[in-house]
BASE-23476 format. One record per atom (N, C-alpha, C): residue in one letter; x, z, y. Coordinates in steps of 0.05 Angstrom, whole numbers, plus 5000, padded with zeros to 4 digits. Atoms other than C-alpha are relative to their C-alpha. Layout:
// residues N
aXZY...
// end
This chain:
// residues 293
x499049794982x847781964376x500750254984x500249745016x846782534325x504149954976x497250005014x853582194288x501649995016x497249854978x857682254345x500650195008x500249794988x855682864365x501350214969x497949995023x857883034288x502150094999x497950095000x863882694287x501850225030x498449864984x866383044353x499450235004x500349704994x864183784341x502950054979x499050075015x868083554277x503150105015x497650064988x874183384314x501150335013x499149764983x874384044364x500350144976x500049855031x873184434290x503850004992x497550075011x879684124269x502050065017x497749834979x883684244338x499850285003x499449774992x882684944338x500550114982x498849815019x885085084272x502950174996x495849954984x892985244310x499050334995x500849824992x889285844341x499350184974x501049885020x886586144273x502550044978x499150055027x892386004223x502850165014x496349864993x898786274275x498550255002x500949794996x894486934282x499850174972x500749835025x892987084202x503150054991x498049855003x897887564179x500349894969x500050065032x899387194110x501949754999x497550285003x905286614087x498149805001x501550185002x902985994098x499049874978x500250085027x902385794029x497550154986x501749774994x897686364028x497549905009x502150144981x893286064079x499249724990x500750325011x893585364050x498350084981x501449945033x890985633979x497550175004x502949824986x884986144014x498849695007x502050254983x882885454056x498949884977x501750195020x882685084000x497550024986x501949915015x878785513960x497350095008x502950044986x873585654014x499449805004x501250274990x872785024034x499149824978x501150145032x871484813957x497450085001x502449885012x866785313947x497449965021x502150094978x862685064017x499349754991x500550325010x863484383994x497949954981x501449955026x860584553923x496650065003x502849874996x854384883960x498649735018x500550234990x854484243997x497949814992x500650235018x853883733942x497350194980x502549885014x848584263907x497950005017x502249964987x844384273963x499849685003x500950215012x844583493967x499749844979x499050105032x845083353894x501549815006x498450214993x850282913908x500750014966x499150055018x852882603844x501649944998x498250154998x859282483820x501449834975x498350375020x862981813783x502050204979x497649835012x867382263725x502149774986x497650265011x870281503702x500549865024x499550184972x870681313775x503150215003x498949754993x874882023782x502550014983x498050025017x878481873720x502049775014x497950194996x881481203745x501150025024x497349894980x884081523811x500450184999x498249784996x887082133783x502149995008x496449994980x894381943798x499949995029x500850024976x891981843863x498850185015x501749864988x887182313876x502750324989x497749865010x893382823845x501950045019x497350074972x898882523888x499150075026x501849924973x893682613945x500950345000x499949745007x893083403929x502550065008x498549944995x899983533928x500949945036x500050124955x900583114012x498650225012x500949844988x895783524024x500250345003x498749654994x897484254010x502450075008x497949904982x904984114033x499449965030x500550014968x901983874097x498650175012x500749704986x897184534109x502650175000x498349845005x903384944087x502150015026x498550064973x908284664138x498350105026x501150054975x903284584194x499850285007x501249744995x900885254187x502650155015x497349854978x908185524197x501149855015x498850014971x909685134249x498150105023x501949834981x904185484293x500850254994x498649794995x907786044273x502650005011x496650025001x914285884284x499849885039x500250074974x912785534363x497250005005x503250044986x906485394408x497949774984x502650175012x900085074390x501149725005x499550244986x901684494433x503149784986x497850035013x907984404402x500049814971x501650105035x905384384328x498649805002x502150145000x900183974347x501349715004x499650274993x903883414383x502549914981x498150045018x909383434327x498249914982x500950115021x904283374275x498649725006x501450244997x900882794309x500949835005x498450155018x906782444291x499849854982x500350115030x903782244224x499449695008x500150304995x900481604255x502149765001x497550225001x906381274274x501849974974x497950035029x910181464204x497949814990x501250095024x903881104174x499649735005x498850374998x905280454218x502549944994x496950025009x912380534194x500049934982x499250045033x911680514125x497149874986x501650115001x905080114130x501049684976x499550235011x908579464112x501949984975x498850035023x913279684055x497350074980x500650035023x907780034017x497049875006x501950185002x900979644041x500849715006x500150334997x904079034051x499249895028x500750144972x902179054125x501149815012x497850104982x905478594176x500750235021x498949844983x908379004229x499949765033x499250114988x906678664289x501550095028x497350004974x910178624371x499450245012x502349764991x904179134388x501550274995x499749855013x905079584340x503350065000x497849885003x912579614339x501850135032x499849884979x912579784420x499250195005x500949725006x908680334405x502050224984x498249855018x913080594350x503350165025x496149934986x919880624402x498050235028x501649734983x914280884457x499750264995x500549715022x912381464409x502750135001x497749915004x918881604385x501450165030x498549844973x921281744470x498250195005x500549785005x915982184468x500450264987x498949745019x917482574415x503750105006x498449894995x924082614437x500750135026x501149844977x922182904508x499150314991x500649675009x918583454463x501750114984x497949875021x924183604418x501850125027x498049894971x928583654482x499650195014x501449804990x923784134514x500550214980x499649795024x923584534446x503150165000x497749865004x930884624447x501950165028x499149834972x931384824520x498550235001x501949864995x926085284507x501550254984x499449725022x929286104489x497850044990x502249835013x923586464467x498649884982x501750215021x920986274398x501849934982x498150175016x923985894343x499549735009x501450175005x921285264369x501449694995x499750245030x925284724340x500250024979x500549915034x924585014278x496349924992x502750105007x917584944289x498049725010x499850195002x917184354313x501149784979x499350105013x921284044256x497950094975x502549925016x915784474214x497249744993x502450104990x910084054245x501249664987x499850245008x914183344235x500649964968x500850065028x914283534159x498049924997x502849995004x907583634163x498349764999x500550304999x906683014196x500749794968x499650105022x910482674133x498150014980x502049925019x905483014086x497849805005x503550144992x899782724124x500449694995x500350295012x901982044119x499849974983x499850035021x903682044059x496850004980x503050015002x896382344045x497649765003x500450274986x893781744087x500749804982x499550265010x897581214053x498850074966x501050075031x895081473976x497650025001x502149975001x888381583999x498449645004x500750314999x888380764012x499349924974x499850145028x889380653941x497750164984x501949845017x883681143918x497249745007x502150315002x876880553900x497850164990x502250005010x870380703886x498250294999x501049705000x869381513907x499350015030x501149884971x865181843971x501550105005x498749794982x869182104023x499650394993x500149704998x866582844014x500850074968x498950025029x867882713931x502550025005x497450055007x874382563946x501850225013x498149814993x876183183994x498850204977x499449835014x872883653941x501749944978x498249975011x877183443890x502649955011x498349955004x883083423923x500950335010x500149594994x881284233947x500350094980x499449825023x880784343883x502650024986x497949965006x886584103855x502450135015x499149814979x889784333921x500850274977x499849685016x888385053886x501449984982x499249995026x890884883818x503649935013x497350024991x897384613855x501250285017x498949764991x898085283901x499250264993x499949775011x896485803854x502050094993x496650025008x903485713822x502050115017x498450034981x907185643883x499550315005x500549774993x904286263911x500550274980x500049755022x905086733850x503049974997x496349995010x912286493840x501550045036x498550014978x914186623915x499050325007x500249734977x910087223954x497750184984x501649795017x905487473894x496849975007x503449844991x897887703906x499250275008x500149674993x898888373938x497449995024x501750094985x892288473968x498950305015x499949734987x892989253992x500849955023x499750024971x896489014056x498549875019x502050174980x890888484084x498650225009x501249884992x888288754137x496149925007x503350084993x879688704160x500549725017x499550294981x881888194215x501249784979x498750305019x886187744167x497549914986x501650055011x880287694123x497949875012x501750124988x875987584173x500749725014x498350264982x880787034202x500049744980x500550115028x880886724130x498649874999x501750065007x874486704119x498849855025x501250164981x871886384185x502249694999x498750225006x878385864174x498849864983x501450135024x875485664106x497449965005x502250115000x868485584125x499549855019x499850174981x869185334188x501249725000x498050345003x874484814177x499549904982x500050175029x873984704108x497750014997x502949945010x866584804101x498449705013x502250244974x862684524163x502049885006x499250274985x868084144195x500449824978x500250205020x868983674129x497549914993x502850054999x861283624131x499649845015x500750134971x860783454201x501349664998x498050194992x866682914201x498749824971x500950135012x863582564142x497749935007x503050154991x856482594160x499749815025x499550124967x859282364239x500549764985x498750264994x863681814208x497449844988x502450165019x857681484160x498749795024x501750154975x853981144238x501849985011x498550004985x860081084272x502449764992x498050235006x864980424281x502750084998x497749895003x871580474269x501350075019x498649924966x873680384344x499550215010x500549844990x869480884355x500550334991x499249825013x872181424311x503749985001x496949864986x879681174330x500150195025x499949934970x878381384404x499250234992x500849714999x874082054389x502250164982x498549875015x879482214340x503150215016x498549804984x883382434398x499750245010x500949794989x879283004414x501450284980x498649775004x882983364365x503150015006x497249824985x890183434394x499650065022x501150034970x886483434459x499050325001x500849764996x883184054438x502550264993x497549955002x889484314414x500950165022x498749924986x892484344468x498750125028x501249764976x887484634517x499750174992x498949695014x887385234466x501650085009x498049895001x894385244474x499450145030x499449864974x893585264556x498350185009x502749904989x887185534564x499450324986x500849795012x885786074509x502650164989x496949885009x892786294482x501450075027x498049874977x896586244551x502149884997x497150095010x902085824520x500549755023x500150174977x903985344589x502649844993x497450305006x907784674581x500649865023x498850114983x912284384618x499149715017x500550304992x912783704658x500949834984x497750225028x917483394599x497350054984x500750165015x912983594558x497049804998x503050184992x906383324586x500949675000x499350225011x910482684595x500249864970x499950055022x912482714528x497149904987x503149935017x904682884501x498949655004x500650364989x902682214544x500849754989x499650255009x907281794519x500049964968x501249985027x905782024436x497549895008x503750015002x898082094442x499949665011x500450264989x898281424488x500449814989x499750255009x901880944450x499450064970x501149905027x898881284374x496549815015x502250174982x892181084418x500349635003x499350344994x894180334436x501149914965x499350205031x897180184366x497550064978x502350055023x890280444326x497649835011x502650054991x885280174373x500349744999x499350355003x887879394370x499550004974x499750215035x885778924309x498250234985x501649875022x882579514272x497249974985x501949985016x877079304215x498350184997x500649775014x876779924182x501950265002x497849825000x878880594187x499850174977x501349895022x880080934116x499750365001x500449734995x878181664107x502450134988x498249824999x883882184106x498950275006x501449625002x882182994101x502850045028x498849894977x883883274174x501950184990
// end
């Protein structure tokens, strides 16, 4: 009970990071490279408070991996982040939760999956969803929001991509494997950030900081705590299904705490994404491998 309860504080943790990241006054690139680096340095207090040990020839033989990871993952905060700036929570959210289906797409070129009848009814399902919310996005004045929507389905890209190299990583702990790719994270968006918008740190205001710093410990801290210590007792079925609670939470932010109100297209739309992403992970599933929210 105590790992479900975990696993799904976990989850809400992760849906409400829309709310926190379109509010801080900083590029997203910005925000990616702060998360990282709090959420290392929680991690770090983590593994010191459980002496956790780690494999440095286990670490060695998935660097390309654990590398290629890093990079998925800081273009996919980067995007995501500005597409919660760029349109609604709800928006971002159900664009980014997109990635699933890209990662039954391209399941069988690079794992060799089969693709079965299931799974490829889902794929055309999804897809009329998402094109219900793009349709909505572009009827919608106020906003950029197919800009930010197209934001969010990078994002998505990232994440698969994340997903599919984190298959090929062998023989490292889940919470090993998100602090190093936080770390390298950093080492990949220090660069970026110095060669684009600088380190000017006279204009952050008290709130940004404070927005920052509760992002990075919150999300990156405790919720990567939680969602590992949840998944450890928990079956795989039962971590596909609770895994919905984060676009779920998402989007009651959006209606509930923001104010941002969605249409009938796109609630259709949301239904028929989330629904058939739902029906194509919960069939046949073994194992589910770990991926950094």
């Amino acid at each position: 009970m105590k790992g479900k309860l975990y696993f799904i504080l976990s989850m809400i943790i992760f849906g409400a990071v829309g709310v926190f990241a379109k509010y801080i006054d900083m590029s997203s690139s910005k925000i990616a490279l702060f998360l990282s680096l709090v959420g290392a340095l929680c991690l770090v207090i983590v593994f010191v408070w459980k002496r956790q040990k780690v494999s440095w020839y286990r670490v060695k033989r998935n660097a390309i991996a654990l590398f290629l990871a890093s990079i998925a993952l800081s273009g996919n905060w980067i995007f995501l982040f500005q597409a919660y700036k760029e349109t609604t929570i709800a928006n971002a959210a159900l664009s980014y939760y997109f990635a699933p289906i890209l990662v039954i797409v391209l399941s069988p070129f690079v794992l060799k999956e089969k693709l079965s009848l299931k799974k490829a009814i889902c794929i055309i399902v999804a897809l009329l969803g998402l094109s219900l919310i793009l349709l909505n996005g572009k009827l919608e004045t106020n906003g950029h929001h197919l800009l930010g929507i197209g934001y969010g389905l990078v994002a998505a890209v990232f994440y698969a991509a994340l997903t599919l190299v984190n298959k090929f990583i062998r023989g490292l702990d889940g919470l090993v494997i998100t602090l190093i790719q936080l770390i390298l994270s950093i080492i990949v968006l220090t660069p970026l950030v110095l060669l684009t918008d600088g380190f000017t740190f006279f204009s952050i205001t008290g709130t940004t900081v404070i927005l920052i710093l509760v992002l990075g410990i919150v999300h990156g801290g405790i919720g990567f705590y939680l969602f590992f210590a949840g998944m450890k007792s928990l079956k795989s079925q039962s971590i596909a299904v609770l895994s919905y609670i984060d676009p779920l939470t998402s989007l009651l932010i959006s209606a509930f705490i923001v104010g941002e109100s969605m249409t009938v297209q796109q609630v259709i739309g949301a239904s028929l994404l989330l629904g058939s992403i739902w029906i194509g992970e919960t069939g046949g599933m073994k194992r589910r491998e770990v991926t950094i929210p």
